[in-house]
C-alpha angles and dihedrals in degrees: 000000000000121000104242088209091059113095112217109224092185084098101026109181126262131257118260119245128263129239109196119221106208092251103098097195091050086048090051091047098057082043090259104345146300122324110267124236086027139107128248135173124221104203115186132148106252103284102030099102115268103124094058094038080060091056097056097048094063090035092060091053084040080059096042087052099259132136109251134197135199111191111194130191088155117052131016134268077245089055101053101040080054087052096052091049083059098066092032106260142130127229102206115132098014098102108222117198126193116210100190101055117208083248087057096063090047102121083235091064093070126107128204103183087071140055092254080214084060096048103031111041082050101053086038087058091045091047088050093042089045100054083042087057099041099040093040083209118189094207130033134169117208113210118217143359095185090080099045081052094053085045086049098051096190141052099239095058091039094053090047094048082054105053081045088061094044095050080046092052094044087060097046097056093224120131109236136200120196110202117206135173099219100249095137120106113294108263098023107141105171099112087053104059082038091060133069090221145013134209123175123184115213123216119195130180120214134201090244131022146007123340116267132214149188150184138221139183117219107166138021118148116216100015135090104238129194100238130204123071114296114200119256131211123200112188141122113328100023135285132327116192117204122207131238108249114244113184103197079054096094111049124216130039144229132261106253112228117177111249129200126257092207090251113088092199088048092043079053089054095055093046099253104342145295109313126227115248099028131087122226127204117226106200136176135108126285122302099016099115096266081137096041095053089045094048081047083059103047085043091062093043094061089047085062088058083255123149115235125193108191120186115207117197094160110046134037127248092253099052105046083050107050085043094051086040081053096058098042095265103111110179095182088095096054098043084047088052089043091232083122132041128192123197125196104210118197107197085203097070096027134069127212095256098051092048085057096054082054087054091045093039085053096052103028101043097012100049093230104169090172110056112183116195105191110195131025094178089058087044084059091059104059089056131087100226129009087231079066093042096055085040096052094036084058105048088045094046088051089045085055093047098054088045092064083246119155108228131207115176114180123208130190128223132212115229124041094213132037129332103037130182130193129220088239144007101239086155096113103052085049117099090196132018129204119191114202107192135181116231140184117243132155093344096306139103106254133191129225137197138194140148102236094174123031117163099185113038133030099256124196122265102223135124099219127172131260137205133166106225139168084280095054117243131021129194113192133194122300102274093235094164091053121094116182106022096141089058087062081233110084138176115223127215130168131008111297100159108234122224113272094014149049131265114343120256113230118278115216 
């Protein structure tokens, strides 16, 4: 006899299907869109994007050849055709269908013999019911909620005129987003447990700045999600999500080679090179040459035939590229050619997550295999706590090293001399770490360079010195006589020979 508790896996159902809904980040992460024939709410303070994620959402099944339906109790046929020229867009073909008619809101129009609540909200559920049952859309957004809940006037009727829609709905096989501002009590979750699935777009205000937003997806029966908030974007031309980055996301990983710098001493250094599929973590304080052994890198990168992507949050364009012209490592030809793309990145107008698609977007549909992030301490800035910006630092620097990239990440230290401090610990993310320190010799101030971390080859030891010259980097003898280098204040004993000069004169 079966066990009538056992559930049986041999015909497992099948999965609903999607309706996409034209914002391809939104649609990655719901694993290829919302479930089609259900009901799902979009909650969002005013502002923070609902009404347009509603139109693309019917303009994406206008484009797929499906009949498409905007209901409105809260703007105007007028409004939202303003609001589509904003971003560009036409109306034509999606039927929109006001509820609430101009002659509705005259004063004349009011009854007293009647609740308003008992007559309006009514007559509002058979005209909506009506236009579903003459058009046969496939799509509708309903917007909004904020009004039914004002007709209802009280929690009890507005729950039950929404389970009636739902049951409507069920029978009408449309897919169906309710938009609603979030005026209801704190607290209140009815309309969650009602509908199959729940998005809520976030808006916050900084200090300085640009607005930021996110969305997250709370609810959705039936479908693996990606969780978390996923920054938002609202400009000119809709919506873009941007996921979340997840690095255990993309299984496998690349084969590590060991890859010039385009410095022999410095690839000694490192104990061969910098190796593929690792990211290494240039620090020192400002002015040392942390950008100019990135850009030799790169340089030698693009020599291999290789694609690089740098994003520059410190300096401007102009800058980085008259000092690398400077030191014979023009970047202008391979800009012109496209093998290399940098990107100014201002941590005012982008979020984090949208900084991270441009990373994905380099490696994944440019081909970078190089990825240069200078620097870290600009990248802080554009996030809204340091314990998400070591989160997110981790999950996109797993993502680069699955992908085979080669990762450079540059840091900035406070203090020339002596004691320094950095804005983060990021040392332990790092697979390989290269201090850059300024020291006192002979009267001058002197540089000096060593690998103190590397996870993947057997690096040298060595404190050597390090100069930026006409030829671009070089990378001088282990400073053996040296003792305290890493202080900025050394003693000197013995007869090292010093770059750009002879024997070097005692130090204190």
């Amino acid at each position: 006899m079966n066990n009538p508790m056992h559930l049986s896996l041999r015909n497992p159902p099948q999965q609903s299907p999607r309706a996409r809904t034209g914002i391809e980040g939104l649609d990655n992460i719901l694993g290829g869109g919302l479930p089609s024939n259900q009901l799902h709410l979009i909650e969002g303070t005013p502002g923070s994007g609902k009404t347009t994620l509603g139109m693309q959402f019917l303009l994406e099944g206008l484009a797929s050849g499906e009949k498409v339906l905007y209901i409105t109790l809260s703007e105007s046929a007028s409004e939202l055709h303003v609001i589509a020229a904003s971003h560009g867009w036409s109306l034509e073909g999606v039927h929109l269908f006001q509820l609430i008619s101009d002659d509705g809101l005259k004063p004349d129009a009011e009854q007293s013999i009647l609740h308003p609540a008992e007559i309006e909200l009514g007559e509002t559920s058979r005209g909506l019911m009506r236009v579903i049952q003459e058009q046969k859309p496939t799509r509708v957004v309903f917007d909004s909620l904020s009004e039914m809940r004002m007709l209802a006037q009280n929690s009890l009727r507005y729950r039950r005129q929404i389970l009636a829609l739902k049951h409507f709905f069920a029978t009408c096989k449309c897919t169906v987003l309710l938009l609603d501002d979030k005026t209801s009590e704190a607290g209140d979750l009815q309309l969650h447990s009602i509908v199959h699935g729940v998005i809520t777009l976030e808006q916050h205000l900084q200090e300085y700045g640009i607005e930021r937003r996110r969305l997250r997806v709370l609810k959705m029966r039936g479908v693996k999600f990606a969780g978390g908030a996923h920054d938002l974007r609202l400009d000119t031309g809709g919506i873009s999500v941007f996921a979340r980055p997840v690095g255990n996301e993309h299984l496998g990983a690349a084969v590590s080679v060991q890859l010039t710098s385009g410095c022999p001493a410095l690839d000694a250094l490192l104990g061969g090179g910098l190796s593929s599929g690792t990211n290494t973590m240039f620090t020192g304080p400002s002015g040392i040459g942390k950008t100019t052994t990135a850009v030799s890198c790169v340089n030698a990168a693009l020599r291999r035939g290789e694609k690089a992507a740098y994003f520059l949050f410190d300096e401007s364009l102009a800058t980085l590229l008259s000092r690398s012209a400077a030191l014979d490592m023009d970047l202008r030809p391979a800009i012109n050619s496209g093998q290399i793309k940098i990107h100014p990145i201002d941590p005012a107008e982008l979020s984090p997550g949208e900084f991270a698609h441009l990373v994905r977007q380099a490696t994944i549909a440019d081909g970078a295999s190089v990825v240069v992030i200078d620097s870290l301490n600009g990248y802080l800035q554009a996030m809204p706590g340091r314990q998400f910006l070591l989160l997110q630092m981790h999950e996109l620097l797993a993502f680069l090293n699955i992908q085979g990239a080669t990762t450079i990440l540059i840091l900035g230290e406070h203090g020339l001399i002596g004691e320094v401090r950095t804005d983060v610990d990021l040392s332990y993310l790092s697979d390989a770490i290269v201090a850059f320190k300024f020291f006192e010799a002979r009267g001058e101030l002197r540089k000096a360079v060593s690998v103190v971390k590397s996870r993947t080859a057997d690096h040298e030891l060595a404190i050597r010195e390090f100069r930026l010259g006409p030829g671009g980097l070089e990378v001088g003898l282990a400073l053996q006589d040296f003792e305290g280098v890493l202080s900025g204040l050394p003693s000197y004993r013995g007869s090292t020979p010093l770059l750009g000069g002879n024997t070097a004169a005692k130090v204190a």
